[in-house]
C-alpha positions as CSV (number, residue, x, y, z in Angstrom):
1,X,-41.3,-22.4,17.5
2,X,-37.7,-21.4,18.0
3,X,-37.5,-18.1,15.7
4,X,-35.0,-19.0,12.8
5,X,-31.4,-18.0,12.9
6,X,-29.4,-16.7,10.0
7,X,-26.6,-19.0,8.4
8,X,-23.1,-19.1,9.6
9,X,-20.5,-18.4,7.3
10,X,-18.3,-21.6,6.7
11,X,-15.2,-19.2,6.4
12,X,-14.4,-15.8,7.4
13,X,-14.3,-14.7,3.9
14,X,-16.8,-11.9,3.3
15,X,-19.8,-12.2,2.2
16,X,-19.9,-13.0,-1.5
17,X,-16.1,-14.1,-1.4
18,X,-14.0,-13.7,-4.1
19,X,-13.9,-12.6,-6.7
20,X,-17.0,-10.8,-5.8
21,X,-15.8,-9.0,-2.9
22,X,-12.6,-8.4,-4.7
23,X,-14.5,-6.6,-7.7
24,X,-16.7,-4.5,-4.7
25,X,-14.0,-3.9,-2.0
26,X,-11.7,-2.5,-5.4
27,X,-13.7,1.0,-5.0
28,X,-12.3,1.3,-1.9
29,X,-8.9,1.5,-2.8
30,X,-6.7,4.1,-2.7
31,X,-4.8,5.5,-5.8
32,X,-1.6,3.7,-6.0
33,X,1.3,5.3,-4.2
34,X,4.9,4.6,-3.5
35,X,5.8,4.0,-0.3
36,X,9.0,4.1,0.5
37,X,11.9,4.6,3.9
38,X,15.5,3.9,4.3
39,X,18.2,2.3,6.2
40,X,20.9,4.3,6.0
41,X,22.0,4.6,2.5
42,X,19.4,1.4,1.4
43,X,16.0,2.5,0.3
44,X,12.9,1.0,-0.7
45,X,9.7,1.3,-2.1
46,X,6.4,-0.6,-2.3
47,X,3.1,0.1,-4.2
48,X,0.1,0.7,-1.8
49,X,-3.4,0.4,-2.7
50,X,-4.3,1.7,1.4
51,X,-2.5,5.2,2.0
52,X,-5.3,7.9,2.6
53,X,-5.9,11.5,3.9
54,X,-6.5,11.8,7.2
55,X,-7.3,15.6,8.2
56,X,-9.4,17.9,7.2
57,X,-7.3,21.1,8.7
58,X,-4.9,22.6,6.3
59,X,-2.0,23.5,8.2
60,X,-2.4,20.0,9.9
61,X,-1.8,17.4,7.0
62,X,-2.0,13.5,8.3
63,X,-2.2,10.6,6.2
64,X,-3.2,7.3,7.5
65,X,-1.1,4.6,5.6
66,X,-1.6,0.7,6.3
67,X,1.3,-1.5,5.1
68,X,1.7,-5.2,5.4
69,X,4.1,-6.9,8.3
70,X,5.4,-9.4,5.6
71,X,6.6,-6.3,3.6
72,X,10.3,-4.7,4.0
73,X,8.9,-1.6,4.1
74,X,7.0,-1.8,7.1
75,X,9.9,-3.3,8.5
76,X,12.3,0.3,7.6
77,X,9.1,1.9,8.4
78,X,8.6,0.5,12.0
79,X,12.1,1.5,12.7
80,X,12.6,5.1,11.5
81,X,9.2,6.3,11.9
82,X,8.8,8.1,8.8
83,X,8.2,7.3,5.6
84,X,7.9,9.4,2.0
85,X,4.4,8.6,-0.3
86,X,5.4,9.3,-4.3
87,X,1.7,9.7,-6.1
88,X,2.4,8.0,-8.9
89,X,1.0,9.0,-12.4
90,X,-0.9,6.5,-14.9
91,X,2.1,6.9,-17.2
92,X,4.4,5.3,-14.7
93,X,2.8,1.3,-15.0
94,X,6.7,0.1,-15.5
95,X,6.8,0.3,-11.9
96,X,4.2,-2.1,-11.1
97,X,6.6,-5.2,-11.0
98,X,9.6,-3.6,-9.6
99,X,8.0,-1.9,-7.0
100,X,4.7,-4.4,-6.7
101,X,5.8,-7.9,-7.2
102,X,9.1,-8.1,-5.3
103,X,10.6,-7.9,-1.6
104,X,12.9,-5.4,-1.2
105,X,14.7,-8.1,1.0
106,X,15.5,-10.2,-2.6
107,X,17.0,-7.5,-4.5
108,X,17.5,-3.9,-4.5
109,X,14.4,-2.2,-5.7
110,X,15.7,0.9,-6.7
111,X,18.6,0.1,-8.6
112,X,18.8,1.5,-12.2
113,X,15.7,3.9,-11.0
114,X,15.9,7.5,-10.9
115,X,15.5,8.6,-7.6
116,X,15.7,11.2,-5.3
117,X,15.2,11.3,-1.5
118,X,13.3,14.0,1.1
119,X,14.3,16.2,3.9
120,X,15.1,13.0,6.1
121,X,16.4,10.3,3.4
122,X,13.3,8.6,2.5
123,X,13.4,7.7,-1.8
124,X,11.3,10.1,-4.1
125,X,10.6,8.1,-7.3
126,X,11.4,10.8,-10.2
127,X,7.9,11.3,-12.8
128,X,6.0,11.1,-9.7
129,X,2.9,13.4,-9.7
130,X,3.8,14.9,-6.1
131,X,6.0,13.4,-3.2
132,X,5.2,13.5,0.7
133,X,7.4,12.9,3.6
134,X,5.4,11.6,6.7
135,X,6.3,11.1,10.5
136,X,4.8,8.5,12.3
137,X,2.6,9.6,15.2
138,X,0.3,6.8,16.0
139,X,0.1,3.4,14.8
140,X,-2.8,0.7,15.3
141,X,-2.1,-3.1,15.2
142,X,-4.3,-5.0,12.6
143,X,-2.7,-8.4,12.8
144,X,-1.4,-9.1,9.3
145,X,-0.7,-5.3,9.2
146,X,-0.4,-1.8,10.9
147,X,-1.7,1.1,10.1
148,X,0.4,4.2,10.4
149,X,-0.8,7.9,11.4
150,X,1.3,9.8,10.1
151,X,1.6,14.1,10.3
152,X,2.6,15.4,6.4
153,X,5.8,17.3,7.6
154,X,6.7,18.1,3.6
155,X,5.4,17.8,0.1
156,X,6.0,18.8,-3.4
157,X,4.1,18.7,-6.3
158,X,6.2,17.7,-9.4
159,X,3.7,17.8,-12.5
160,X,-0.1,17.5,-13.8
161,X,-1.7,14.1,-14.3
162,X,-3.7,11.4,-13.6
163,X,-3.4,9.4,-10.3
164,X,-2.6,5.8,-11.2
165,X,-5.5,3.6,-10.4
166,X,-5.6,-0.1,-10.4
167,X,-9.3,-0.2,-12.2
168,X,-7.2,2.2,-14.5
169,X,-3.9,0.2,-15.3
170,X,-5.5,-3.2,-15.2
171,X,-6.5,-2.8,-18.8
172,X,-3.4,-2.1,-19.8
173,X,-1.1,-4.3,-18.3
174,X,0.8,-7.0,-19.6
175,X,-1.1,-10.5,-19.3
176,X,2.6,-12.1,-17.6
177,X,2.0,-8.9,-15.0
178,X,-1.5,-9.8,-14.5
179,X,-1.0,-13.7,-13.9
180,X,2.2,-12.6,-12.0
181,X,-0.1,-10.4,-9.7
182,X,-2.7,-13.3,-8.9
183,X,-0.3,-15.5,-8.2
184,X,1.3,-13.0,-5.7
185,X,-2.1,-11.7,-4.2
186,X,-2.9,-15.9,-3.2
187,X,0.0,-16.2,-1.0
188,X,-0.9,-12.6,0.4
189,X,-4.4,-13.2,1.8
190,X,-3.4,-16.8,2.6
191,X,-0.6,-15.4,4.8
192,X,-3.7,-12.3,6.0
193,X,-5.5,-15.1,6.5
194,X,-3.7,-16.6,9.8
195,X,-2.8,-13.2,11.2
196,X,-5.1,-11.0,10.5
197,X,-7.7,-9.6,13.3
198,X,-11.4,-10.5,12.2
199,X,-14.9,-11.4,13.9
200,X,-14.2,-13.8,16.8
201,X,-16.0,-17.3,16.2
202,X,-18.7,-18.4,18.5
């Protein structure tokens, strides 16, 4: 008797789907950052839930940072090679839609902010917990994103705090934010969807 084969997922959603994956694969978030470049006097910033430490020598700071192709900032990013990371406090969820919901392409995103810029130009959002400027020194193609190694060439920490946190500013926010973020995060993973690298079907 043929020994029995497990079932074949129907999609390449993971297991459970959402919204359970979404409620699991939330740990794994980051705390939510700015991240921001320029073009010459144009900056930008995005949230990211996916910038991390990536050393564990002190005078050898890296952060591994993964940013979407569809976003602008990748874009600026891909181009200068470096990029500035603004820890953002819990205190500062008035930046979700400015900085979360729309493409720097549409509109300038850091107009009527106050905002100051690192060593090589990149935008420091002001109330920020600490700022980082990073060099790109490695990247690695995901399909629907990259990920960018990047060494910590400066930093600066601007006050105490508490890391924002989306399990921490979910509660909080405004229910127009909230439907305004699910309606954004459909067209994202339908456009991850087509592009993004994942298990090859047999």
């Amino acid at each position: 008797m043929a020994e029995p084969q497990p079932p074949r997922p129907e999609t390449d959603k993971p297991p459970g789907g959402p919204p359970e994956a979404f409620s699991v694969l939330s740990y794994f978030w980051t705390p939510l950052v700015a991240v921001g470049c320029s073009r010459g006097d144009r900056l930008n910033a995005q949230i990211s839930v996916s910038t991390l430490g990536a050393s564990i020598v002190p005078d050898r700071p890296r952060l591994l940072s993964v940013l979407y192709k569809a976003n602008f900032t990748h874009e600026l990013v891909v181009a200068k090679g470096s990029f500035s990371v603004c820890l953002l406090a819990q205190d500062q969820s008035d930046l979700i839609p400015r900085l979360g919901f729309v493409s720097g392409r549409d509109e300038d995103k850091m107009a009527g902010l106050d905002v100051g810029v690192t060593p090589k130009g990149n935008p420091i959002v002001k109330g920020c917990l600490a700022w980082l400027e990073c060099q790109v020194i490695d990247t690695s193609d995901f399909g629907d994103a990259t990920c960018f190694l990047a060494a910590v060439t400066a930093m600066e920490r601007l006050r105490a705090g508490e890391p924002m946190s989306w399990a921490g500013i979910r509660s909080i926010l405004p229910p127009e934010w909230l439907a305004q973020w699910d309606r954004k995060i459909v067209r994202d993973i339908e456009r991850s969807r087509r592009l993004m690298l994942w298990l090859a079907h047999r």
